[in-house]
C-alpha positions in Angstrom: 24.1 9.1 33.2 22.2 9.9 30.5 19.0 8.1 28.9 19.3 5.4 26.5 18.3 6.6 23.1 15.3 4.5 21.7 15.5 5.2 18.0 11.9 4.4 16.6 10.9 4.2 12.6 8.3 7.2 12.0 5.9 4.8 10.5 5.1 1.0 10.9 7.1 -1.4 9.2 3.7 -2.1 7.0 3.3 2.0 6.2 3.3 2.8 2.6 6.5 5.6 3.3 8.1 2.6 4.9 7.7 0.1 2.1 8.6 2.7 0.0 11.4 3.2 1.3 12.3 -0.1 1.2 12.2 -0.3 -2.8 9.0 -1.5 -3.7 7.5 0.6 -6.5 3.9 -1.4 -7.2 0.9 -2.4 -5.2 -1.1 -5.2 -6.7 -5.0 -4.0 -5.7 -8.1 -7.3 -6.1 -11.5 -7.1 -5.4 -12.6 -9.4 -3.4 -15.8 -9.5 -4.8 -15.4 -10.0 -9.0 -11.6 -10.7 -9.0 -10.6 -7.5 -11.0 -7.0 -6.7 -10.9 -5.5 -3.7 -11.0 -1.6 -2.5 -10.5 -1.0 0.6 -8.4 1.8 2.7 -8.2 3.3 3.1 -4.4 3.6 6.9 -5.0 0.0 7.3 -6.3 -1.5 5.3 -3.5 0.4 7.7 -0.7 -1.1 10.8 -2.8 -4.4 9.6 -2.2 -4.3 7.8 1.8 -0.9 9.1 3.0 2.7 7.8 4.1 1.8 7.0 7.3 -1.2 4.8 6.1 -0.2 1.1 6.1 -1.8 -1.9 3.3 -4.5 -2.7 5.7 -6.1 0.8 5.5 -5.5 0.5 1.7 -6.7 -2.8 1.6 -10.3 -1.2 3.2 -10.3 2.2 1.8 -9.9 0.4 -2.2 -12.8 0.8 -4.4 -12.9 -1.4 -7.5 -13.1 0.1 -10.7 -15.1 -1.9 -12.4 -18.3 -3.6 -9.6 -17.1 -0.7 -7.3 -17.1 -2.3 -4.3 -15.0 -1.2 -1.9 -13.0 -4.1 0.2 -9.8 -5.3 -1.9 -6.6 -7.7 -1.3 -3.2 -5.5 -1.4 0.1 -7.0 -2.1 3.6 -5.5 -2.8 4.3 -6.5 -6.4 6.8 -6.0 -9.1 6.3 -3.5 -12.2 3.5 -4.8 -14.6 4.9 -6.1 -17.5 3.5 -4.6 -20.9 1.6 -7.1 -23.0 
């Protein structure tokens, strides 16, 4: 017989092509040093690090745009909502 056929995602669950995939549209991005907040489209953030590249790598490659330190919290998040 033959072998079994292991099917295997290309990316980890946590990957940005993956969440993508699933839906989600918007990363919310906050420093963890002065609290800034910023939302980031899914699409721009893969531009920039790569499908493959899951919200940990984000989370350490993020620089904020206001203290510039780099070291953020990343969260999936729905659409900002205009003010």
């Amino acid at each position: 017989m033959g072998k079994a056929f292991n099917w295997k995602p290309p990316y980890s669950h946590q990957a940005l092509g993956m969440i993508q995939r699933r839906a989600y549209r918007h990363l919310r991005v906050c420093c963890l040093a002065c609290g800034h907040i910023k939302h980031l489209d899914i699409w721009h953030a893969m531009d920039k690090v790569g499908p493959a590249a899951e919200l940990l790598a984000v989370a350490r490659l993020a620089r904020c745009g206001k203290c510039r330190t780099r070291g953020a919290h990343v969260e999936l998040a729905p659409p900002p909502q205009e003010a």
